[in-house]
C-alpha positions as CSV (number, residue, x, y, z in Angstrom):
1,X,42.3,92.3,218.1
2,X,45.0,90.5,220.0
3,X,43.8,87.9,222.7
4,X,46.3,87.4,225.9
5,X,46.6,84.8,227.8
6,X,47.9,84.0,230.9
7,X,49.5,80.5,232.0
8,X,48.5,80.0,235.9
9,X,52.3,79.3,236.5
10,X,53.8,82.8,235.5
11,X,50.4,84.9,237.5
12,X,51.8,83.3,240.6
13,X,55.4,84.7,239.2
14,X,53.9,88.0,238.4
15,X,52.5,88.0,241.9
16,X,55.4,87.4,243.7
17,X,57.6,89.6,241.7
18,X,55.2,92.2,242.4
19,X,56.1,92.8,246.3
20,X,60.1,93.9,245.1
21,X,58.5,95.2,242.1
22,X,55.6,97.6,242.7
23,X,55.4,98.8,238.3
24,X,55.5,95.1,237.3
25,X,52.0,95.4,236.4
26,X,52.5,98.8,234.4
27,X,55.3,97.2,232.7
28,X,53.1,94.5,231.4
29,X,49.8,96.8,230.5
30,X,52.8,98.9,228.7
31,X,54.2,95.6,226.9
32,X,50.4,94.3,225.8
33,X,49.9,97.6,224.1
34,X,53.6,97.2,222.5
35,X,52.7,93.5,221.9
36,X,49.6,94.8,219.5
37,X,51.7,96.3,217.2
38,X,54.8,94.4,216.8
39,X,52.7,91.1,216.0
40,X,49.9,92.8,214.2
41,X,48.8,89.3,212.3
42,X,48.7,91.8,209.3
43,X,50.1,95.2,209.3
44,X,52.8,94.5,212.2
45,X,55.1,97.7,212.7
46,X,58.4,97.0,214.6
47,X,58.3,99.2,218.0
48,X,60.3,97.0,220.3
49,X,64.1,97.2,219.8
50,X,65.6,93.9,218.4
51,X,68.4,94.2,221.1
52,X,65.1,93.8,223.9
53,X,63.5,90.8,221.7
54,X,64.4,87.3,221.0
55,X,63.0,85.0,219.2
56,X,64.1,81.2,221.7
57,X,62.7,78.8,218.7
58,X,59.9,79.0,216.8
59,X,57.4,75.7,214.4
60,X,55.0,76.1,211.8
61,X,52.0,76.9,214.4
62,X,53.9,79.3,217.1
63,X,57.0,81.3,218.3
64,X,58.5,81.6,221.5
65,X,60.1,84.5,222.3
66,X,61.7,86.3,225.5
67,X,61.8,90.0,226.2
68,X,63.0,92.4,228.9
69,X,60.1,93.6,230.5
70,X,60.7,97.4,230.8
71,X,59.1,98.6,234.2
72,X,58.2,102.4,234.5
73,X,59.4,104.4,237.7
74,X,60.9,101.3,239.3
75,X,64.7,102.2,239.9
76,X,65.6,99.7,237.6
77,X,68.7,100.0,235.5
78,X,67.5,98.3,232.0
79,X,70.0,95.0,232.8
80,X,68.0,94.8,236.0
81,X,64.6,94.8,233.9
82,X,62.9,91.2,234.2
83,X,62.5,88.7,231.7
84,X,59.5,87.3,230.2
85,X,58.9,84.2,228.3
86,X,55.8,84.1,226.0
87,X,54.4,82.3,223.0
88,X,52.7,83.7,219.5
89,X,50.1,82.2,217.5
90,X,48.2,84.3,215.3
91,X,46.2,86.8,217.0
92,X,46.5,85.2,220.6
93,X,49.9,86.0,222.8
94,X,50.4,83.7,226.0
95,X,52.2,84.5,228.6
96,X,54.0,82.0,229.8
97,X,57.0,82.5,232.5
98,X,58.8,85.8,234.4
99,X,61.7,85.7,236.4
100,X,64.5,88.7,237.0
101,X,68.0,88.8,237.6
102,X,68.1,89.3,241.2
103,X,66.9,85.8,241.2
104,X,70.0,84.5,238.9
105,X,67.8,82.3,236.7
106,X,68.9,80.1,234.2
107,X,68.4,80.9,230.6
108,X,68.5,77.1,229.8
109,X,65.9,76.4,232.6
110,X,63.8,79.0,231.9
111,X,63.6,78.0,227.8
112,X,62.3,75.0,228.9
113,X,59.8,76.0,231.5
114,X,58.1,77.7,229.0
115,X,57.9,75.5,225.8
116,X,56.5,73.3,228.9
117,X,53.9,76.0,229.5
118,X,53.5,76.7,225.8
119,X,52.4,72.6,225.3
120,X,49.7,73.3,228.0
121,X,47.7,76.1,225.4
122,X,49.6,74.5,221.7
């Protein structure tokens, strides 16, 4: 029922996370499944914990929102999980930036990266 999308910007992200991060692509099949639920467009169920969601800003047509992408079997300590940017409109979820900790992004930086994403599919 959902539709996801990917921007071309955070594939090329996923890709290059994916050499330090073998499960990155578990993690996301994991979250899309997750995703289904939590923003059902009419019976949504809360299974991802408030403390692993945020809501960045949000207009009358979409919501941008940031989670820690939790990846199965990697080593990973949960503060050492990956962040992902992505946008929600009705029944379709974009995907819109990933970076991790071990690359000491900036929250600020990233915010805006992705509402520039989010203008190229809103």
């Amino acid at each position: 029922m959902i539709q996801f999308l990917y921007h071309d910007g955070v594939q090329k992200e996923i890709t290059a996370l994916e050499r330090r991060f073998r499960t990155i692509r578990d993690g996301l099949s994991i979250f899309e499944r997750l995703c289904e639920k939590q923003f059902h467009p009419i019976n949504p169920q809360q299974v991802i914990a408030p403390a692993k969601l945020h809501r960045i800003t949000q207009n009358d047509i979409w919501a941008l929102w940031k989670v820690e992408l939790v990846m199965p079997n990697s080593g990973l300590r949960p503060n050492q999980f990956p962040r992902m940017w992505f946008a929600v409109k009705g029944t379709i979820i974009v995907f819109l930036c990933i970076s991790s900790h071990v690359d000491n992004y900036n929250d600020e930086e990233m915010n805006h990266l992705a509402l520039s994403r989010a203008a190229d599919f809103f």
